[in-house]
Backbone as CSV, one residue per row, in Angstrom:
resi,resn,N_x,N_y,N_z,CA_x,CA_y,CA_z,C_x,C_y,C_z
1,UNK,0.843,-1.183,0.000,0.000,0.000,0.000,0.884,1.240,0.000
2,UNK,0.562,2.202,-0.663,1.265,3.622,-0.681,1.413,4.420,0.375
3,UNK,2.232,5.106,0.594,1.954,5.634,1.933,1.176,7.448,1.841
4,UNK,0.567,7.598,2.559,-0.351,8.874,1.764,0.780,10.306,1.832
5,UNK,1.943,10.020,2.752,2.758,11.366,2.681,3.876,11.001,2.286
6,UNK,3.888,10.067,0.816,4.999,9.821,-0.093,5.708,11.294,-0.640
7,UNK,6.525,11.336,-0.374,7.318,12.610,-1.028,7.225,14.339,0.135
8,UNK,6.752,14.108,0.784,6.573,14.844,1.876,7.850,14.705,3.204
9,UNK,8.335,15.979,3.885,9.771,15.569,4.877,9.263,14.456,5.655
10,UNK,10.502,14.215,6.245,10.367,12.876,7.160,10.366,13.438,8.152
11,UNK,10.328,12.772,9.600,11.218,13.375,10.937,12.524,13.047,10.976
12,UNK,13.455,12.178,10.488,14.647,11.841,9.563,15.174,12.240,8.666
13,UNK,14.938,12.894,8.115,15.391,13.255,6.535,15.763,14.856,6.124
14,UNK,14.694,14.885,5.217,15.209,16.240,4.263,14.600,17.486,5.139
15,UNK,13.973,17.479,6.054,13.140,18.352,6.945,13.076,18.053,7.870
16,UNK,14.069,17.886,8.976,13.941,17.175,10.640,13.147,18.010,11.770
17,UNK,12.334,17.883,12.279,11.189,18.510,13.456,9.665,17.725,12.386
18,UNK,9.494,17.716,11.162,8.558,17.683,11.186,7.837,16.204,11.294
19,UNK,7.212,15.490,11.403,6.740,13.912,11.507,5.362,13.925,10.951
20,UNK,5.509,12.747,10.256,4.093,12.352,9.245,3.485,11.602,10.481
21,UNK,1.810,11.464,10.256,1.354,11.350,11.319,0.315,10.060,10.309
22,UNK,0.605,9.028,10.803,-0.065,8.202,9.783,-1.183,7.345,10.321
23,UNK,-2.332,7.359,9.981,-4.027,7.192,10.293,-3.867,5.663,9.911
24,UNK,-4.436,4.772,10.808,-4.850,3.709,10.676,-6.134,3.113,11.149
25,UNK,-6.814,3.894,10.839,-7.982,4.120,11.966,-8.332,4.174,13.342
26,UNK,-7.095,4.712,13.969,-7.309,4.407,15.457,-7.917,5.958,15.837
27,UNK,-8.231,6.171,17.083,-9.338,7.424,17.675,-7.688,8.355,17.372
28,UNK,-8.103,9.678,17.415,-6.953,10.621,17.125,-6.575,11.124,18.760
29,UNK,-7.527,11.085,19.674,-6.804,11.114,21.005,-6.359,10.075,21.540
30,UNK,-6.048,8.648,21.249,-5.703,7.730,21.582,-4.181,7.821,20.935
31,UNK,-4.218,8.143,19.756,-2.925,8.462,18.873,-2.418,9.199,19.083
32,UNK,-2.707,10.394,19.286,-1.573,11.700,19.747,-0.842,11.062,21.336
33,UNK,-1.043,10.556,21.952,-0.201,9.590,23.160,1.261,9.790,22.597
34,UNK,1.548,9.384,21.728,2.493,8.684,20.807,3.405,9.980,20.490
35,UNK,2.753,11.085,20.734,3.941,12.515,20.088,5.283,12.602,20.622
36,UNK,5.978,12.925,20.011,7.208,13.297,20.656,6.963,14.383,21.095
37,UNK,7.609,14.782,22.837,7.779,15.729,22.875,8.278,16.878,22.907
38,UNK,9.123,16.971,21.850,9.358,18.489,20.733,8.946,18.646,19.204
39,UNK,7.878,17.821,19.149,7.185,17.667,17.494,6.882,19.309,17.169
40,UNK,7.429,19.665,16.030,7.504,20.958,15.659,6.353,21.163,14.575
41,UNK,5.602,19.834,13.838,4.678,19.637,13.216,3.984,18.620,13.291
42,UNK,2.757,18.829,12.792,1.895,17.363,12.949,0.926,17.664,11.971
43,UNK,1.083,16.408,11.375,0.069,16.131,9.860,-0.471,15.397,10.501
44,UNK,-2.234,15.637,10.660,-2.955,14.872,11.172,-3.905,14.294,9.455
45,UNK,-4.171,13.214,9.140,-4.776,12.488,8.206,-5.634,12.902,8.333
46,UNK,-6.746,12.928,6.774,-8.153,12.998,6.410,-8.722,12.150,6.820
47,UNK,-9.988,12.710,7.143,-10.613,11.191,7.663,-12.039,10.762,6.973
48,UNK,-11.500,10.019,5.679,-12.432,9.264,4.700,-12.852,8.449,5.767
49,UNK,-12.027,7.591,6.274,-12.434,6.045,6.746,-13.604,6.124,7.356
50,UNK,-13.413,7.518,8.685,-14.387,7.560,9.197,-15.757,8.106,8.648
51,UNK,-15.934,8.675,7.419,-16.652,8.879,6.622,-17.214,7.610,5.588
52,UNK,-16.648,6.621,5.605,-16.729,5.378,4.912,-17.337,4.524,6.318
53,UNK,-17.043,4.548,6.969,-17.727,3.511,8.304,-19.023,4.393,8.695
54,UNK,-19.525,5.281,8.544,-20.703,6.025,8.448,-21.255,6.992,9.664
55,UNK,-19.722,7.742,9.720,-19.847,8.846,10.692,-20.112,10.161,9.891
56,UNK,-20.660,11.024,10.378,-21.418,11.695,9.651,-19.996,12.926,9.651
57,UNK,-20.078,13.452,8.908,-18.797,15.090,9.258,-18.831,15.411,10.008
58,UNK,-20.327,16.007,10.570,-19.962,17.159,11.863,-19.469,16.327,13.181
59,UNK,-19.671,15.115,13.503,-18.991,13.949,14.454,-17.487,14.098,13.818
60,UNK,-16.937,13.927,12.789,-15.472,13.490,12.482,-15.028,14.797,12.338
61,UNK,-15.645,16.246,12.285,-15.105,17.437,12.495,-14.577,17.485,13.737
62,UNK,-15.878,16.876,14.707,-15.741,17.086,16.252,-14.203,16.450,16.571
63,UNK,-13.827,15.539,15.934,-12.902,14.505,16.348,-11.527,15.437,15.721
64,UNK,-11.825,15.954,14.726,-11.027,16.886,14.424,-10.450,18.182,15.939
65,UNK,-11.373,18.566,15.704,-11.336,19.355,17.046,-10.364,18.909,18.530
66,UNK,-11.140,17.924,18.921,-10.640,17.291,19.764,-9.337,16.847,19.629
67,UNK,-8.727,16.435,18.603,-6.977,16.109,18.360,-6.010,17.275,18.345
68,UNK,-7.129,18.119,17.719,-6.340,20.236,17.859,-5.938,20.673,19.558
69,UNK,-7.403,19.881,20.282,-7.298,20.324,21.856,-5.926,19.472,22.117
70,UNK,-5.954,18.268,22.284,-5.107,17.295,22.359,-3.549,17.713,22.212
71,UNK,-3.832,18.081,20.700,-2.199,18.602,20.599,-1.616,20.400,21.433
72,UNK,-2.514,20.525,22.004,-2.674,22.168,22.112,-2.208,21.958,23.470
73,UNK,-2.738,20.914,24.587,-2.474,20.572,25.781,-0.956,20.314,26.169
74,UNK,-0.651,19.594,25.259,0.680,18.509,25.264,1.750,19.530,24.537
75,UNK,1.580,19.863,23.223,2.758,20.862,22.662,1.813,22.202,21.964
76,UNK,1.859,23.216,23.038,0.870,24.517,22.621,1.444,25.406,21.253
77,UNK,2.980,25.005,21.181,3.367,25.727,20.157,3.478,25.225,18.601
78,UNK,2.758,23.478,18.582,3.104,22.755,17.208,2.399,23.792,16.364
79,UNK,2.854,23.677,15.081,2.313,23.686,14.071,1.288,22.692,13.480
80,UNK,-0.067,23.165,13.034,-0.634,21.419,13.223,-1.373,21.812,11.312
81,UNK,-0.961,20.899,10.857,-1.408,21.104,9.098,-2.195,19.874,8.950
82,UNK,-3.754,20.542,8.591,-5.021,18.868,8.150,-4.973,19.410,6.786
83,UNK,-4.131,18.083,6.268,-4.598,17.503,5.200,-6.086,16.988,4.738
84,UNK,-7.007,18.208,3.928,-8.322,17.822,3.340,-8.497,16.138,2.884
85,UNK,-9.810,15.980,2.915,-10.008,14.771,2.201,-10.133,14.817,0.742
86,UNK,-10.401,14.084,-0.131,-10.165,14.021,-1.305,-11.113,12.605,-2.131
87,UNK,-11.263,12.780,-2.996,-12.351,11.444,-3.899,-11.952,11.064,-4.168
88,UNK,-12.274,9.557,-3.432,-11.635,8.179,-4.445,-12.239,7.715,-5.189
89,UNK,-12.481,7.386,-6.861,-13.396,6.241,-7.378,-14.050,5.410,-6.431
90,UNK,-13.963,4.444,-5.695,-14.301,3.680,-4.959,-15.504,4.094,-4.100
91,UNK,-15.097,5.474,-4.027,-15.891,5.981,-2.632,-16.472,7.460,-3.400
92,UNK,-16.739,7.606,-4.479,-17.066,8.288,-5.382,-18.272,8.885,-4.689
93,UNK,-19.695,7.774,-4.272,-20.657,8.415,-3.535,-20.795,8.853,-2.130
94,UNK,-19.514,8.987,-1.808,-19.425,9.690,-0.310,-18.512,11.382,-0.852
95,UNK,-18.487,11.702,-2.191,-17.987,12.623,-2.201,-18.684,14.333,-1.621
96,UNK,-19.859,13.951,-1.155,-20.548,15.020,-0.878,-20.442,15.411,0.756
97,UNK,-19.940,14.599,1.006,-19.450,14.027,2.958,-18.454,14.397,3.057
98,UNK,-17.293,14.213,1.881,-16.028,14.524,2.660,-16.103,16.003,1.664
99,UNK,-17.008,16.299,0.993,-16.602,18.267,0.931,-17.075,18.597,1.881
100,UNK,-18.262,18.251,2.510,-18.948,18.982,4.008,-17.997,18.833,4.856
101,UNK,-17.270,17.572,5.150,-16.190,17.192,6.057,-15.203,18.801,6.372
102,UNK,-14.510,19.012,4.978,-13.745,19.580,4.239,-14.215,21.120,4.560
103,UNK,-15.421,21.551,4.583,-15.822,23.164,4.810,-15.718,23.307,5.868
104,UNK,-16.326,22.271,7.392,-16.763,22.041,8.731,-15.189,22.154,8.987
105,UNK,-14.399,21.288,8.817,-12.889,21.620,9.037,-11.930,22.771,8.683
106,UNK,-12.489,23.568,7.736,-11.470,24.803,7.659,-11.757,25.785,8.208
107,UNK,-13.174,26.044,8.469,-13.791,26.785,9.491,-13.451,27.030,10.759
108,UNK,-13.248,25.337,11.657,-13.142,25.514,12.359,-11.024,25.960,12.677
109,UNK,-10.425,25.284,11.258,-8.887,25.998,10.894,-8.947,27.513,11.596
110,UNK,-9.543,28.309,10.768,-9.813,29.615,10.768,-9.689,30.352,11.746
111,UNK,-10.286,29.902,12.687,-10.773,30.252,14.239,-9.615,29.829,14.963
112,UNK,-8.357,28.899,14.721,-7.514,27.874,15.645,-6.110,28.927,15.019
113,UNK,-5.528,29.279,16.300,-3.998,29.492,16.227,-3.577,28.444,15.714
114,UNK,-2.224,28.578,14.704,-1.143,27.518,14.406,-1.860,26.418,13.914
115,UNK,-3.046,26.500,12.872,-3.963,25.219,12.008,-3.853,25.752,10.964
116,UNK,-3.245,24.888,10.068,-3.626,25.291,8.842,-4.732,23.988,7.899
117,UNK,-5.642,24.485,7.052,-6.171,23.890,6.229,-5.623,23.761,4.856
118,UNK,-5.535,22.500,4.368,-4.953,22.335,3.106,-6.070,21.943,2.438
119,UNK,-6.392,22.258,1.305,-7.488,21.707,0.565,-7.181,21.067,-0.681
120,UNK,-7.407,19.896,-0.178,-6.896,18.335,-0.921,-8.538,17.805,-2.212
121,UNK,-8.827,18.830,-1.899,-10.729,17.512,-2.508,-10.214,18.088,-4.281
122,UNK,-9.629,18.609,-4.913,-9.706,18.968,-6.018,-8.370,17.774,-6.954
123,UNK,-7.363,17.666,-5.699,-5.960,17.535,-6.330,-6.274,15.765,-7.620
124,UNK,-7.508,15.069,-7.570,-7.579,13.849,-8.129,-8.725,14.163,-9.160
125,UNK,-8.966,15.327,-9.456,-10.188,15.400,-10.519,-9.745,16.128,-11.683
126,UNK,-10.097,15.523,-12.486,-10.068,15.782,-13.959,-10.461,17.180,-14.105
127,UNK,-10.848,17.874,-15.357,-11.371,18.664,-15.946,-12.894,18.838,-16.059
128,UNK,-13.417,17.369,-15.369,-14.598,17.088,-15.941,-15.463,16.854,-14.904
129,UNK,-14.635,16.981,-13.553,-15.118,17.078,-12.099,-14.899,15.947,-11.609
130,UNK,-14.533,14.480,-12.332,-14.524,13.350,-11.654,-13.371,12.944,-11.463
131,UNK,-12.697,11.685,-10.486,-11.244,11.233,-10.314,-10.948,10.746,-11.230
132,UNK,-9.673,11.472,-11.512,-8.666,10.566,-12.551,-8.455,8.970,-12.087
133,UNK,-8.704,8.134,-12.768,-8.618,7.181,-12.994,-7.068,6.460,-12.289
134,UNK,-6.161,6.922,-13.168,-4.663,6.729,-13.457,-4.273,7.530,-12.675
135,UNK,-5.018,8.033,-11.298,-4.561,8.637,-10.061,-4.419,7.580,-8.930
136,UNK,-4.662,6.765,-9.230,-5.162,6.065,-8.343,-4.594,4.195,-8.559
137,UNK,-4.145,3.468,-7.706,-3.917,2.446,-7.920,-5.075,1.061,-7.744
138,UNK,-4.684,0.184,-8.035,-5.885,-0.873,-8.301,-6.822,-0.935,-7.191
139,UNK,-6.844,-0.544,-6.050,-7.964,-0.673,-5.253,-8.730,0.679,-5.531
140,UNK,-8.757,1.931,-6.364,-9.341,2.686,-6.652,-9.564,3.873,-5.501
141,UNK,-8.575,3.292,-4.868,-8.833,4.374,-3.239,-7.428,4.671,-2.676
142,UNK,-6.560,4.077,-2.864,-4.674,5.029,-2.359,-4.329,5.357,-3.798
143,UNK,-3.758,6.640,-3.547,-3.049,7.259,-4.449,-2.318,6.575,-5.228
144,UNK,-1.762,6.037,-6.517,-0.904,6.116,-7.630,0.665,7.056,-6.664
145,UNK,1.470,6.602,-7.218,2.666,7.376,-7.389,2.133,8.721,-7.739
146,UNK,2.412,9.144,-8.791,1.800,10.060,-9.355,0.509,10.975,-8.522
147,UNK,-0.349,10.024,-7.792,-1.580,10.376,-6.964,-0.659,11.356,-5.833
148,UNK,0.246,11.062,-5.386,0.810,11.251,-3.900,1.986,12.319,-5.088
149,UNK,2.409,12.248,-5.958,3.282,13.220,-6.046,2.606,14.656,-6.347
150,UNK,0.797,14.539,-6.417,-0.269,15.686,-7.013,0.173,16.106,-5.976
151,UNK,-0.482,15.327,-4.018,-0.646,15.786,-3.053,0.339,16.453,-2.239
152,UNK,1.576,15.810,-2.724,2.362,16.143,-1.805,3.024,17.651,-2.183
153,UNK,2.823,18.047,-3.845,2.563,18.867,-4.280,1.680,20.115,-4.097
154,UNK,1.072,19.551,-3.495,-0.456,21.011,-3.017,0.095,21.078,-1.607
155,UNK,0.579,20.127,-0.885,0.782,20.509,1.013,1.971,21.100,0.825
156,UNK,3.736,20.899,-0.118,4.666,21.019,0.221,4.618,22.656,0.563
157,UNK,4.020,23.634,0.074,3.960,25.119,0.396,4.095,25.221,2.053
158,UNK,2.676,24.880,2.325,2.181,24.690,3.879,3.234,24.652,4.567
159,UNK,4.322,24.190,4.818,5.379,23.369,5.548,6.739,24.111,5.767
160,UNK,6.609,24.500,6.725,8.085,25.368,7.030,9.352,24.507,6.219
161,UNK,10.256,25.526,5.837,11.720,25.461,5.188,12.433,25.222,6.745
């Protein structure tokens, strides 16, 4: 499986403080446990899944929220960057969930010191409004190479030098 912050710094690598924060469906206050503490950034994941298991947005906004408090408690000065959700073929008819997802979350960006919103829902659609195809690898839902070099492309701005 691809990893969704292919081409993006490491906490190792080409950009040291910052750490990919990688969603496996576990609760996001159960996961932030796990921070280091001097994380200078935190990419918190979109949350399709929970939009695919049939939580409604304004619940997975809330959860949003709650990981902002979370990280705000523990390190008040991170930088915290949400990566938008985005349409997969697969999940084509939940695309109206994760733009609501997607508005409910930058909103509440807006209002939050040190949040930034990235808006990911466009980076896999054609000209014609629907997902590129050849964005996407055979399960029709992780990014292509190419898929992750769109994204990592639209966040790399976001991200301190």
């Amino acid at each position: 499986m691809e990893d969704a912050c292919a081409g993006l710094p490491r906490a190792r690598g080409d950009q040291p403080g910052f750490r990919r924060h990688r969603d496996r469906g576990r609760d996001p206050l159960r996961r932030s446990a796990d921070l280091p503490p001097r994380a200078e950034a935190d990419l918190p994941p979109g949350r399709g899944n929970d939009i695919n298991a049939g939580k409604i947005p304004m619940l997975v906004a809330g959860d949003f929220a709650d990981f902002v408090r979370v990280i705000r408690s523990r390190l008040p000065k991170t930088e915290i960057v949400f990566i938008g959700s985005s349409p997969a073929p697969v999940r084509w008819g939940q695309a109206d969930k994760n733009r609501e997802l997607n508005r409910l979350v930058r909103e509440m960006a807006l209002s939050m010191p040190r949040v930034t919103f990235v808006d990911a829902f466009d980076v896999p659609l054609g000209p014609d409004g629907q997902a590129r195809p050849e964005l996407f690898v055979e399960d029709r839902l992780h990014f292509s190479p190419e898929g992750y070099r769109l994204l990592a492309d639209r966040v790399r701005p976001f991200l301190a030098d």
